[in-house]
C-alpha positions as CSV (number, residue, x, y, z in Angstrom):
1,X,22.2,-20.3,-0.4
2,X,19.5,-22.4,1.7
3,X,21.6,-22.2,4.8
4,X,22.2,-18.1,4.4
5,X,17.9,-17.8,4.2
6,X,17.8,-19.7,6.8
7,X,19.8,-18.0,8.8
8,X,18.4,-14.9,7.7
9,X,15.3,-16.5,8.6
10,X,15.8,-17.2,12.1
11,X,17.7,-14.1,12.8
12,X,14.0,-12.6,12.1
13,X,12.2,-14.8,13.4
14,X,14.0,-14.1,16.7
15,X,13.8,-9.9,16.2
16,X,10.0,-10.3,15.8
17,X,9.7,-11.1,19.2
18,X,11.8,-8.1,20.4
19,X,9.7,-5.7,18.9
20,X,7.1,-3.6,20.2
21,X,4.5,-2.6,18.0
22,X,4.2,0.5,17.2
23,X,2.2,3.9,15.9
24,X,3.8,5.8,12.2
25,X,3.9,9.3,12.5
26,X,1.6,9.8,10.7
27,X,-2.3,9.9,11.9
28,X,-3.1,6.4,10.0
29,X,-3.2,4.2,12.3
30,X,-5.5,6.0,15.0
31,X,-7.6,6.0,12.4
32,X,-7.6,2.7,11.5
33,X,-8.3,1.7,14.6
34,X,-11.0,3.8,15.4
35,X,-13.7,2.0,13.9
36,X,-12.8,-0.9,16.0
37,X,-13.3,1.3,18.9
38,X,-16.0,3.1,17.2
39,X,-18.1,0.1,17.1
40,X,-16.5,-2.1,20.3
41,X,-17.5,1.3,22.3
42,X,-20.0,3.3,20.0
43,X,-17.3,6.4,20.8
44,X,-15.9,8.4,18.1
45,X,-13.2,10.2,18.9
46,X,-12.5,13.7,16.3
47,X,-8.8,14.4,15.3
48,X,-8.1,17.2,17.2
49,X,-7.2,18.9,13.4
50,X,-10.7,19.5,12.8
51,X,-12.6,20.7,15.5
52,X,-16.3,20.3,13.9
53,X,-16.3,16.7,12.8
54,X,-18.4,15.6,15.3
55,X,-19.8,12.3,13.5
56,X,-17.7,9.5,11.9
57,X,-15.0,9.9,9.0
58,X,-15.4,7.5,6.3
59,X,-11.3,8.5,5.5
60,X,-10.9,4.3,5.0
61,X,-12.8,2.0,4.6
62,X,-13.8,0.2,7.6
63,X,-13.7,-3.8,5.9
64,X,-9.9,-2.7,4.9
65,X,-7.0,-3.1,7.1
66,X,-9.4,-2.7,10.5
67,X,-10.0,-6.3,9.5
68,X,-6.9,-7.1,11.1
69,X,-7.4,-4.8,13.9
70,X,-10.7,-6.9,14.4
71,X,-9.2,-9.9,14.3
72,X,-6.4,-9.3,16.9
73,X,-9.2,-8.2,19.5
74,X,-11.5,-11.2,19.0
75,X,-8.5,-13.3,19.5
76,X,-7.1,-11.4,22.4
77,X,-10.0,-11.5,24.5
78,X,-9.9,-15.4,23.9
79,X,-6.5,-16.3,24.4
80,X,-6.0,-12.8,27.4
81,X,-2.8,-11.7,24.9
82,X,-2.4,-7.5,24.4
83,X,-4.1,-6.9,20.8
84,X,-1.1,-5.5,19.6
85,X,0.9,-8.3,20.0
86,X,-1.5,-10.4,18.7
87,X,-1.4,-7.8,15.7
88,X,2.5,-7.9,15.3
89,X,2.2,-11.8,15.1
90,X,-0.3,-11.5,12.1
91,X,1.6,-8.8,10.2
92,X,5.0,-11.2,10.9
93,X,3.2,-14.4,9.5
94,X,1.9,-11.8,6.5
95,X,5.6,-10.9,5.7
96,X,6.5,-14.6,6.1
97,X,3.7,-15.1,3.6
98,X,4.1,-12.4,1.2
99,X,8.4,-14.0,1.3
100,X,6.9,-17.1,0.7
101,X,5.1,-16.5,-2.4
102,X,7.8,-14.6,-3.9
103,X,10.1,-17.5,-3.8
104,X,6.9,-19.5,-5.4
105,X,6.8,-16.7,-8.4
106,X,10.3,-16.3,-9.1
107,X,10.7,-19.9,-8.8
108,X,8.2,-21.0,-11.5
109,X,9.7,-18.0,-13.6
110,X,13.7,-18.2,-12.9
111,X,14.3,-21.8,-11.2
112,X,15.4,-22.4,-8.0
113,X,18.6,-20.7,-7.1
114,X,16.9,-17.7,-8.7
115,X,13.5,-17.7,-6.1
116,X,16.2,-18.1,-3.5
117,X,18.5,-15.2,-4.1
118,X,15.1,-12.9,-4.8
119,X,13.7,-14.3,-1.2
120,X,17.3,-13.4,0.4
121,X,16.8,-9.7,-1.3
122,X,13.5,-9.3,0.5
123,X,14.5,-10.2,3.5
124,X,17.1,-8.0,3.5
125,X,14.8,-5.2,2.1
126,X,14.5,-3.6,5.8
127,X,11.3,-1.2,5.2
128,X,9.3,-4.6,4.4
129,X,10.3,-6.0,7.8
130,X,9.6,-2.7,10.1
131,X,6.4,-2.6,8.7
132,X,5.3,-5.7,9.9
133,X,6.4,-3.6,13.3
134,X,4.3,-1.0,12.4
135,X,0.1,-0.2,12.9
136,X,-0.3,0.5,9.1
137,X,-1.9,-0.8,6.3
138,X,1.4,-2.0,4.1
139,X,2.1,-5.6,4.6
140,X,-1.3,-6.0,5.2
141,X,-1.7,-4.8,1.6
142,X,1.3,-6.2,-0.2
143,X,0.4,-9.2,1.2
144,X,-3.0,-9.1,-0.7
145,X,-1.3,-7.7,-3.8
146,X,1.2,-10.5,-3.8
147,X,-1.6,-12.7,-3.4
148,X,-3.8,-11.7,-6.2
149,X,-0.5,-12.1,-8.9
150,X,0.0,-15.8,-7.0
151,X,-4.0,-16.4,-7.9
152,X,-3.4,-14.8,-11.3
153,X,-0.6,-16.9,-12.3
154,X,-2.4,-20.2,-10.5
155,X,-5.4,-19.6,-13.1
156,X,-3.1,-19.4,-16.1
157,X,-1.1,-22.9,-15.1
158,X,-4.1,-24.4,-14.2
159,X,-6.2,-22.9,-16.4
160,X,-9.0,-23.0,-13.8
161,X,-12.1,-20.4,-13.8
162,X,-12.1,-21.0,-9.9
163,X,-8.7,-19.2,-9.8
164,X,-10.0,-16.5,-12.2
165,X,-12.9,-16.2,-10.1
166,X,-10.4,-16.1,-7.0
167,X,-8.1,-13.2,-8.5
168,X,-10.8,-10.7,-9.3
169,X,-12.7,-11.4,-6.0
170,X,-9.2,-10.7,-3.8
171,X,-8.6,-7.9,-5.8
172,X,-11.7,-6.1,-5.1
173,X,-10.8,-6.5,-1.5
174,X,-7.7,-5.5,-1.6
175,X,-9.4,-2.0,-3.5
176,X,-11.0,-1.7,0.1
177,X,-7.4,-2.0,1.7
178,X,-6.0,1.1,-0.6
179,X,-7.7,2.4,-4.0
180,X,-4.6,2.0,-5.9
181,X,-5.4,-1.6,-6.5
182,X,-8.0,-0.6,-8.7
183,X,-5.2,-0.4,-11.3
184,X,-5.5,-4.1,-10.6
185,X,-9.3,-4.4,-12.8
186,X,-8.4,-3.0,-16.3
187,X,-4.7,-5.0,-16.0
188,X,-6.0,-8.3,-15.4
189,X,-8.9,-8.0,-18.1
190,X,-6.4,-7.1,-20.5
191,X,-3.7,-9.8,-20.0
192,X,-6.8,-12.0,-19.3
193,X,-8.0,-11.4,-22.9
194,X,-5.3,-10.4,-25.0
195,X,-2.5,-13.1,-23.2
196,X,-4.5,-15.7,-22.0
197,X,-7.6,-15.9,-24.7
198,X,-7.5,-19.3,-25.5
199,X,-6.6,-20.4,-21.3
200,X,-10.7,-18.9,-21.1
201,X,-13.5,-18.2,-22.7
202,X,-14.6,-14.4,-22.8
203,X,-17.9,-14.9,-21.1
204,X,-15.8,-17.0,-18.1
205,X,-13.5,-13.9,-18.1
206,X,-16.6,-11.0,-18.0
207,X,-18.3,-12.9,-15.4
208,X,-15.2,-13.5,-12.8
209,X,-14.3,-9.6,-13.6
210,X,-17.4,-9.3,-12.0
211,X,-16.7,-11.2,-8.9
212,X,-14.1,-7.3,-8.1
213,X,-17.3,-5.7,-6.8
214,X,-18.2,-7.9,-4.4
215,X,-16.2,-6.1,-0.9
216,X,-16.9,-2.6,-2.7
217,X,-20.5,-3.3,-3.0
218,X,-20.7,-5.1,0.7
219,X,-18.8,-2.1,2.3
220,X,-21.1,0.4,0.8
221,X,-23.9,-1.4,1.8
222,X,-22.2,-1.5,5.2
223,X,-21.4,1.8,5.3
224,X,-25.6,2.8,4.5
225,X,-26.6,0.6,7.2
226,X,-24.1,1.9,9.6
227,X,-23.4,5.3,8.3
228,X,-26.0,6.5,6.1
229,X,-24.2,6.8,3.4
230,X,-23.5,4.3,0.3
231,X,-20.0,6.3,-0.4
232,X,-16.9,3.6,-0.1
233,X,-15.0,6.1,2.0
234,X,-14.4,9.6,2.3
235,X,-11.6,11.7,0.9
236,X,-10.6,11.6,-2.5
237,X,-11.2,15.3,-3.1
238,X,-8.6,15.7,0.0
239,X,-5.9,13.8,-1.6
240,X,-6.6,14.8,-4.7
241,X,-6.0,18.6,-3.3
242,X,-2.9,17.3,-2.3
243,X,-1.4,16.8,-6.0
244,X,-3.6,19.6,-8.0
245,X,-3.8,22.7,-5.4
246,X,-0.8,22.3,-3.4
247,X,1.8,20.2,-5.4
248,X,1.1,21.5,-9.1
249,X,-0.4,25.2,-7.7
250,X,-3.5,24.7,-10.2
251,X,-6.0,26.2,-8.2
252,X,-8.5,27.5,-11.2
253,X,-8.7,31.4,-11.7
254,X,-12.4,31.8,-11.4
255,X,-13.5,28.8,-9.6
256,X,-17.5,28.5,-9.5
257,X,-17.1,26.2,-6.3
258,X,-15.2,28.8,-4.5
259,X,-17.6,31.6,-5.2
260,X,-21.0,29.4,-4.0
261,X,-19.5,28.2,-1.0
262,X,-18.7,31.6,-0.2
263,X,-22.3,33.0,-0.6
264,X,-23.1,30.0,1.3
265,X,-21.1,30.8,4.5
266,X,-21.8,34.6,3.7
267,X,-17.7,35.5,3.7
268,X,-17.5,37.6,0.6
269,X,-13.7,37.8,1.0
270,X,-13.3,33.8,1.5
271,X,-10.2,32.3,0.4
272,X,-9.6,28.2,0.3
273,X,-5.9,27.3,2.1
274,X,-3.7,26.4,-0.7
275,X,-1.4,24.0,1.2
276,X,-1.7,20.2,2.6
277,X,-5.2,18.9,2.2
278,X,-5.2,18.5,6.4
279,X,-5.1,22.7,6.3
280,X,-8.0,23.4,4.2
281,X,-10.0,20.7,5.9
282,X,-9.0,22.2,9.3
283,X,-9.8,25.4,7.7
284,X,-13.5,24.3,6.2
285,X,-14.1,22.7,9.3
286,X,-13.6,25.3,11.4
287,X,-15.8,27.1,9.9
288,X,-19.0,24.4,10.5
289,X,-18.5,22.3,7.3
290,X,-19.0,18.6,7.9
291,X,-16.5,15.8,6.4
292,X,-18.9,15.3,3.7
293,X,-19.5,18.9,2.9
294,X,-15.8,19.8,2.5
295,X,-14.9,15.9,0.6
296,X,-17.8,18.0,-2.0
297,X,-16.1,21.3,-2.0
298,X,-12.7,20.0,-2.1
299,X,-13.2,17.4,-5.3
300,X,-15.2,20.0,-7.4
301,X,-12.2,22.7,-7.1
302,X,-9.7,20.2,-7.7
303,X,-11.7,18.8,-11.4
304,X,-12.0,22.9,-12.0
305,X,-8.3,23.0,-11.7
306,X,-7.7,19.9,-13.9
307,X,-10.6,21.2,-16.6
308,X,-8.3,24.3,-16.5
309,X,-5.3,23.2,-16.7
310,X,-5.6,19.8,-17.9
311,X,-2.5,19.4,-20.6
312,X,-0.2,20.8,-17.1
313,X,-2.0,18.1,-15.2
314,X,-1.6,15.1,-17.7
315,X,1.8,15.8,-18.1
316,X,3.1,16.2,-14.7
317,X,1.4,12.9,-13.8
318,X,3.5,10.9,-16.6
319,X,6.7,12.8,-15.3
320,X,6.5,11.7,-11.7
321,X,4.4,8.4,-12.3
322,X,6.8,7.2,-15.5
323,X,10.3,9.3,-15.1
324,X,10.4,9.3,-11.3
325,X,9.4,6.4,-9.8
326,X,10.8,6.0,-6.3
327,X,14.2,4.9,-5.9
328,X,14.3,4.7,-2.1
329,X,11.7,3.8,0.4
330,X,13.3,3.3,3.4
331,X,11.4,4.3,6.6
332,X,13.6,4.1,9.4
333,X,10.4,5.6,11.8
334,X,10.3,2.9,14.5
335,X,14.0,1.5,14.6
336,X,15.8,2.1,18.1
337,X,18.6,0.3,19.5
338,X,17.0,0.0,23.3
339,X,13.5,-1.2,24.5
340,X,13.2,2.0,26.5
341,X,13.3,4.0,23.3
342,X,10.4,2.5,22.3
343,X,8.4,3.0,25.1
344,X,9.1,6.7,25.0
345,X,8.3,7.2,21.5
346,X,4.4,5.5,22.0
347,X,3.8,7.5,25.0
348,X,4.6,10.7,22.9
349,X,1.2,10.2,21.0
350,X,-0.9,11.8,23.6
351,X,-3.9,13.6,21.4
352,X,-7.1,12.1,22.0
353,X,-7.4,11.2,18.6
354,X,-4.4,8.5,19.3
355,X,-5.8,7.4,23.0
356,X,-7.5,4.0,22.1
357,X,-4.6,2.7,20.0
358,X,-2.0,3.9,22.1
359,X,-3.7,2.3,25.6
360,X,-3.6,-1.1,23.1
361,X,-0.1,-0.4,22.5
362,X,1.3,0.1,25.9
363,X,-0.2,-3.4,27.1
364,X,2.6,-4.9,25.3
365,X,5.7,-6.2,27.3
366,X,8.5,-3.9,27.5
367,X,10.3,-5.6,30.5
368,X,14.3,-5.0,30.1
369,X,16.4,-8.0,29.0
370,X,19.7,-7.4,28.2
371,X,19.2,-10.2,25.3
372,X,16.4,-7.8,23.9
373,X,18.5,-4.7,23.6
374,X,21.4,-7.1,22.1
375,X,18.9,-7.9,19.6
376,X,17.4,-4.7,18.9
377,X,20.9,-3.1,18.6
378,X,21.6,-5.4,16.0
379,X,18.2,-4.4,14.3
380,X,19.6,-0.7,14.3
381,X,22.4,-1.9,13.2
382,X,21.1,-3.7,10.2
383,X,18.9,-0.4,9.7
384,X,22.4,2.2,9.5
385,X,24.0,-0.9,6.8
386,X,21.0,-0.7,5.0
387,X,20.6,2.6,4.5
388,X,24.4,3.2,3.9
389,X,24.6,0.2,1.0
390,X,21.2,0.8,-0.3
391,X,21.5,4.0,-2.1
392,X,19.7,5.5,-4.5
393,X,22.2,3.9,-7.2
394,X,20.6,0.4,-6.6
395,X,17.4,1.7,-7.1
396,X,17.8,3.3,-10.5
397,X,19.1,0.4,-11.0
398,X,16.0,-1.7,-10.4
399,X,14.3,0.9,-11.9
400,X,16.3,0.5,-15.7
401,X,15.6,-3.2,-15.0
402,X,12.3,-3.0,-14.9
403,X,12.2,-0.5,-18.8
404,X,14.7,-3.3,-20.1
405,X,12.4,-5.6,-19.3
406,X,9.1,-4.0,-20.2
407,X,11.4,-3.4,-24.0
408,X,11.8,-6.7,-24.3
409,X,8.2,-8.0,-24.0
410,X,7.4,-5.2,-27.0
411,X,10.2,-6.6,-28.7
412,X,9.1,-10.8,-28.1
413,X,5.0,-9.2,-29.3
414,X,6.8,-7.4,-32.1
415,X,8.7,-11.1,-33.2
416,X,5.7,-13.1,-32.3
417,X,7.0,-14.8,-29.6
418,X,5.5,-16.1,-26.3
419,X,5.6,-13.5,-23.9
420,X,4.4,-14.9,-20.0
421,X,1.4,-13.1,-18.5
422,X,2.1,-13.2,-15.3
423,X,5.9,-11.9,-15.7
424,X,4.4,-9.0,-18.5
425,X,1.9,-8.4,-15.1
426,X,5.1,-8.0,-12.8
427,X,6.6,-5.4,-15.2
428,X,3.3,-3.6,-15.8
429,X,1.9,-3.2,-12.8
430,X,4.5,-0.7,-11.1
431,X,4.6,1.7,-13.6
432,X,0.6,1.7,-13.3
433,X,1.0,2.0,-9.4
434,X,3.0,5.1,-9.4
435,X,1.0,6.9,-12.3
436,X,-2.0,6.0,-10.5
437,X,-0.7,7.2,-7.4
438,X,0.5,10.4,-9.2
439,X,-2.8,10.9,-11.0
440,X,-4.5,11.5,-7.8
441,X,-2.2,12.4,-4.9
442,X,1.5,12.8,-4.5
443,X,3.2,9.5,-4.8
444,X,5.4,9.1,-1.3
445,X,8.3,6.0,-0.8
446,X,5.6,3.8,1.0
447,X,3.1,3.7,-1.1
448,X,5.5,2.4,-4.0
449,X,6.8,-0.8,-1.7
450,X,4.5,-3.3,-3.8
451,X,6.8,-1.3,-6.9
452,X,9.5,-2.0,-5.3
453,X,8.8,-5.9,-4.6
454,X,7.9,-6.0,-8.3
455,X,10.8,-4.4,-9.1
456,X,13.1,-6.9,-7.2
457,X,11.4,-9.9,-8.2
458,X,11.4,-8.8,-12.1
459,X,15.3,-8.3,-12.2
460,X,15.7,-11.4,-10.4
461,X,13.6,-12.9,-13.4
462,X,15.9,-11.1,-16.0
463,X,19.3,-11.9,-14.6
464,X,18.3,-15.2,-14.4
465,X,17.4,-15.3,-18.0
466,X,20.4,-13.1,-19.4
467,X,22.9,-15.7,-17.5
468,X,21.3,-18.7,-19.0
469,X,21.0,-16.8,-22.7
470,X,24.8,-16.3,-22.4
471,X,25.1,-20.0,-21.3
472,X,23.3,-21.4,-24.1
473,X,25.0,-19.0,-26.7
474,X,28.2,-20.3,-25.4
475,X,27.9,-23.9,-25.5
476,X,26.5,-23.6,-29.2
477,X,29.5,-21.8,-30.1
């Protein structure tokens, strides 16, 4: 088993340096990257979408994944390396990291050969590797997540306050990073208090919870000095219009906000879009409403709509957060079999909007080898076996590990017996991403990856235990 990770290992280690970074098709990561170049240049550049944002949008927060965006440049100017290649090399030591720790976890959980086999699964999990590959925010952030459960279970076999203090502080940062770690707060109280009580005293626990503020607070502060606004970030009435108005149809029959921003504009007749939350902000702004202005508009329809039809809303949020989680989130944007490929696709982003990242991005090296295309053949390759083996039958399967497992935790509390905290937080903490994602946008493949690691690492942890149970009951008999 050591020599196959190994080999797997190298075999990535190697495709890392054949890949170009590149942009998702998606408008994320011109967006993280303009507030490097908003503040390297004091230029903000509008998506071309909405034509009358001419100030900057506070869509994310500018201490979350820029950081890394930040870092490459600093480091770039030193050492006269492309930024993006400096920012492929982080996100590759991030995945390393983020492989590292969950051999570490399963390890202390499942033994050795178990940590192993779970590593080997991640590595072979392809959508964790191309996003290392790719300028967005997810190994960035399930590197962080990983992290805070490492901290987590550090401060309950150590029984230190400093680790405590640690795991609340990262997860405030990683809140910054993407709001759905905010699940993280209420979780770790809870297992803090209720599974760990006599590991800490309550007043240790209250006070490190604290500690989770610290990166909000300092970005909003941030954000006054440099914005002139103490909001986190902007846009939670947007998505939120994603999974009320558009997905759900709940717009509310007589809605209040509708009719005074109607009066306010003077269009009597005014209808709001009904479709993606990028339409009726194109729409709004169109018609002279600022980022703020529509973020207001947007979030007071969308609680109308949940006011109004608030059993609809509560219920379709435990059907796709609880029955549906998602069973397969492959993203194959980004995997070619030649270097040239690559090349084409970057210089297909040509809004102006996409500009500053995409001049970063085309300093990289795409000089021919005929070693490289071998290599990234084999990567496409690896991408078609992937998708072919890893249907969605593999993932309902993961998924029923993950209720067998959460059943037998009720079952151990229901007996009495010990039940491990940092396992119980593996189980739990998917089922809260997705309904957390679900309560306030629609939950897509990427956003469930942490899930999915969870996922992975938790039936790893079960197999291991079943085998040994039938072990044991065997050499009693």
């Amino acid at each position: 088993m050591n020599l196959v990770l190994i080999i797997a290992l190298l075999y990535q280690i190697i495709l890392h340096f054949c890949i170009p970074v590149l942009p998702h098709y998606l408008n994320d990561p011109a967006w993280y990257f303009m507030y490097l170049h908003y503040f390297t240049t004091g230029e903000w550049i509008q998506e071309e979408l909405y034509p009358s944002f001419h100030q900057p949008v506070l869509y994310y927060s500018s201490l979350g994944y820029s950081v890394a965006h930040y870092i490459t440049y600093l480091f770039s100017r030193i050492l006269e390396l492309p930024s993006a290649t400096l920012l492929s090399h982080l996100q590759f030591i991030l995945y390393l990291t983020t492989a590292r720790m969950v051999f570490l976890l399963t390890r202390r959980q499942a033994g050795q050969q178990t940590g192993l086999i779970v590593s080997l699964a991640f590595f072979w999990f392809i959508p964790f590797f191309n996003y290392a590959h790719l300028a967005m925010s997810e190994t960035w952030f399930i590197a962080g997540f990983l992290f805070v459960i490492f901290l987590f279970d550090q401060s309950i076999q150590y029984k230190s306050k400093y680790f405590i203090a640690a795991t609340f502080t990262m997860a405030g940062y990683i809140f910054l990073v993407r709001p759905i770690a905010g699940v993280l707060f209420p979780i770790l109280i809870f297992l803090f208090l209720f599974f760990a009580q006599s590991e800490f005293k309550l007043k240790t626990i209250l006070l490190s919870s604290v500690l989770f503020f610290c990166f909000p607070v300092t970005q909003s502060v941030f954000n006054k000095i440099e914005f002139n606004t103490w909001n986190l970030r902007e846009g939670f009435g947007w998505n939120l219009w994603n999974r009320v108005i558009f997905t759900d149809n709940h717009f509310p029959e007589h809605s209040t906000a509708t009719i005074a921003l109607a009066k306010k504009l003077n269009l009597p007749d005014f209808v709001p879009s009904k479709g993606h939350w990028w339409e009726v902000t194109s729409q709004l702004s169109n018609l002279g409403l600022q980022p703020h202005e529509i973020q207001d508009f947007c979030l007071k329809v969308d609680l109308e709509g949940i006011n109004e039809y608030s059993l609809q809303y509560t219920l379709n949020t435990l059907k796709f957060g609880i029955l549906e989680l998602p069973f397969d989130p492959q993203d194959a944007e980004g995997v070619f079999p030649e270097i040239e490929n690559y090349k084409s696709y970057i210089i297909n982003y040509r809004s102006k909007h996409h500009m500053p990242l995409v001049i970063e991005l085309e300093k990289q090296n795409f000089n021919f080898s005929a070693f490289r295309n071998a290599m990234l053949s084999s990567y496409n390759s690896w991408n078609n076996i992937y998708s072919l083996i890893s249907k969605k039958l593999l993932y309902y399967f993961l998924n029923t590990s993950l209720w067998i497992g959460l059943i037998l935790q009720c079952v151990k509390k229901y007996k009495g017996q010990f039940i491990n905290p940092t396992f119980l937080l593996m189980l739990v903490l998917p089922f809260a991403i997705s309904i957390g994602s679900c309560a306030f946008e629609v939950l897509h493949d990427r956003y469930f990856l942490p899930g999915i690691l969870l996922e992975l690492m938790a039936t790893g942890i079960l197999i291991s235990s079943g085998v040994k149970f039938l072990i044991k009951s065997k050499i009693v008999r």
